[in-house]
C-alpha positions as CSV (number, residue, x, y, z in Angstrom):
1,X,98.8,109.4,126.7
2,X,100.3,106.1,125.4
3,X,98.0,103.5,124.6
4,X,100.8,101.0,126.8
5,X,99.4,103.0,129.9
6,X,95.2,103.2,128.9
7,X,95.1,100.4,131.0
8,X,96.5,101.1,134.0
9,X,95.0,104.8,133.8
10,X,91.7,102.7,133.4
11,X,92.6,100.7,136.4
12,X,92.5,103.7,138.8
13,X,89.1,103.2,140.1
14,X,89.6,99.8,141.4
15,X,93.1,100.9,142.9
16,X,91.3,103.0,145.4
17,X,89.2,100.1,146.5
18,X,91.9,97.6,147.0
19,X,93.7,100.3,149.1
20,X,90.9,101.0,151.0
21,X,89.7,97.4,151.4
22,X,93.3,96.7,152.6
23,X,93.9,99.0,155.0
24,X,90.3,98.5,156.6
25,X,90.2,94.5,156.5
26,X,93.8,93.5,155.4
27,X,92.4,91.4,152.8
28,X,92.4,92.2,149.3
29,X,88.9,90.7,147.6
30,X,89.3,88.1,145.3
31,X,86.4,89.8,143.2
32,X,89.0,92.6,142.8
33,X,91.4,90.6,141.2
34,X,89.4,89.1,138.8
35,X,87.7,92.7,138.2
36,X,91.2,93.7,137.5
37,X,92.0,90.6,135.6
38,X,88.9,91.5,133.1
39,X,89.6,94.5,132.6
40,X,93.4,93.5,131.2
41,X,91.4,91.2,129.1
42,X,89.2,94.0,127.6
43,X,92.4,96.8,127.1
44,X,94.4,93.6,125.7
45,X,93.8,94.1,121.9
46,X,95.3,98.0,122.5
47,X,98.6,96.3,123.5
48,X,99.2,94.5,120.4
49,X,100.8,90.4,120.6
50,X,104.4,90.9,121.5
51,X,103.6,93.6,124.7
52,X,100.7,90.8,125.5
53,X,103.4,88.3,126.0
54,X,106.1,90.6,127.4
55,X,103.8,91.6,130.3
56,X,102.4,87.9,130.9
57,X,105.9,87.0,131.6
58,X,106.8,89.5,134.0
59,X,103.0,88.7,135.7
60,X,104.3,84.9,135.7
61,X,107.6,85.7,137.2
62,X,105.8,88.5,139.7
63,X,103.8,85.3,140.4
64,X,106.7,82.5,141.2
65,X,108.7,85.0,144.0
66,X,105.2,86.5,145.2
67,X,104.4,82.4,145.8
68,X,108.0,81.9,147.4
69,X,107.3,84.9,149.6
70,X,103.9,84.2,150.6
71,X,105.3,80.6,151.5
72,X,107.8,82.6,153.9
73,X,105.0,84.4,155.2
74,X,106.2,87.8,154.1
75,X,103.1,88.6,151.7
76,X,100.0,87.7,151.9
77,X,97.9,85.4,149.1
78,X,96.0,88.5,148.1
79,X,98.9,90.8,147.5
80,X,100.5,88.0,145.8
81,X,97.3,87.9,143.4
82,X,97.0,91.6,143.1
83,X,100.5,91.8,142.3
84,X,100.8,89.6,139.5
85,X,97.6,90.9,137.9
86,X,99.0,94.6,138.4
87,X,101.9,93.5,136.5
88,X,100.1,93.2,133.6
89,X,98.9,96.9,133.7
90,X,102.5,98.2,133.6
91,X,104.1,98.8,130.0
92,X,107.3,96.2,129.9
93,X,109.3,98.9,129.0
94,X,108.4,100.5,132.3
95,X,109.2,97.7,134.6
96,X,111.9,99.3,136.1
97,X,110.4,102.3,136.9
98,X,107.5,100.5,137.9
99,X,109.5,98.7,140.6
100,X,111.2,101.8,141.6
101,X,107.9,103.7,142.2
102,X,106.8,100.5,144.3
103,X,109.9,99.9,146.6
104,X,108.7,104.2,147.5
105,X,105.3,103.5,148.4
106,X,106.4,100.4,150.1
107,X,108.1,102.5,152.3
108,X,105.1,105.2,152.4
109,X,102.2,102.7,152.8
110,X,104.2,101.4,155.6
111,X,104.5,104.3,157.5
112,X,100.4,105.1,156.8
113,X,99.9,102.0,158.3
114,X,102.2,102.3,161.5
115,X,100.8,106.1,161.9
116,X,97.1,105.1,161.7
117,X,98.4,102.3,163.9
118,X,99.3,104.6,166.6
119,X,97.2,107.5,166.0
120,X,94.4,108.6,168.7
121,X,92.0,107.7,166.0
122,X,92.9,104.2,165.7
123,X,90.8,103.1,168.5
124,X,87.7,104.8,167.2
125,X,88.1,103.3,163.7
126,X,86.7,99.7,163.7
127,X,90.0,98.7,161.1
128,X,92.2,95.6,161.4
129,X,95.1,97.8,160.6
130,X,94.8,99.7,163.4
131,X,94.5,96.8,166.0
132,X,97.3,93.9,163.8
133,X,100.2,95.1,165.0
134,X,103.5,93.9,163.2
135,X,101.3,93.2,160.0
136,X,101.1,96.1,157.6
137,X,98.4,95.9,154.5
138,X,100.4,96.4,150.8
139,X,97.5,96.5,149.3
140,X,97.8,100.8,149.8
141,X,101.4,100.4,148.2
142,X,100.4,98.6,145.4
143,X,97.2,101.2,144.8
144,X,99.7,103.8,145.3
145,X,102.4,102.4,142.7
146,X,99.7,101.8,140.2
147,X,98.7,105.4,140.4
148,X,101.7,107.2,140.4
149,X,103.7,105.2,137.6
150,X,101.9,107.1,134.7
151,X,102.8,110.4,136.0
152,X,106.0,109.6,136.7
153,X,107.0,107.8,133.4
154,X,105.3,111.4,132.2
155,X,107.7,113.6,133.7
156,X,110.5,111.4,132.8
């Protein structure tokens, strides 16, 4: 494995809990952004100064549309936050493939949303998801991105 990915694969733990924490409140936790945010800081001297900067950009630009489209109302603050510090996870050369594999589980994490949304289940599970309708939670799209962008950029 690439030291450009040992953060991200690092990341996987906390991926889980924003999906989770998404799709059960439909808030991801500020403490998991800044858990996420420290643990860039830690795997930053693997990346080396000039992959450092080339991720803080595209993190900075992630940030400017994710603040225009939270303005709009078509994210929320928290998946603007976790989207911009996710940025800084993915390899710059793999930014492409990164967005690729999140317009896919976009589509995905919407349809687990709208399924548990309608499913029998959803009035036994206590979950904001299951009762908001016309709101879906991203956080399970960015979890899911995050996970699958190292096994995809190793089969390509």
């Amino acid at each position: 494995m690439s030291l450009q990915l040992l953060p991200l694969v690092a990341l996987a733990p906390l991926l889980f809990m924003v999906a989770f924490s998404d799709l059960r409140e439909m808030r991801i936790p500020n403490r998991l952004v800044l858990i996420a945010l420290g643990l860039f800081v830690l795997c930053a001297p693997l990346l080396g100064w000039s992959e450092i900067g080339a991720r803080l950009t595209v993190a900075g630009v992630t940030f400017a549309i994710g603040y225009v489209l939270f303005t709009l109302r078509a994210f929320g603050g928290g998946d603007v936050k976790f989207l911009t510090v996710l940025m800084l996870f993915v390899p710059s050369a793999a930014v492409a493939q990164f967005l690729i594999v999140f317009s896919v589980s976009l589509i995905i994490g919407s349809g687990i949303a709208i399924g548990l949304q309608r499913a029998p289940v959803a009035a036994r599970l206590d979950w904001v998801t299951c009762r908001r309708r016309g709101k879906l939670p991203m956080g399970i799209s960015l979890a899911m991105a995050g996970l699958a962008l190292p096994y995809v950029l190793a089969i390509g």
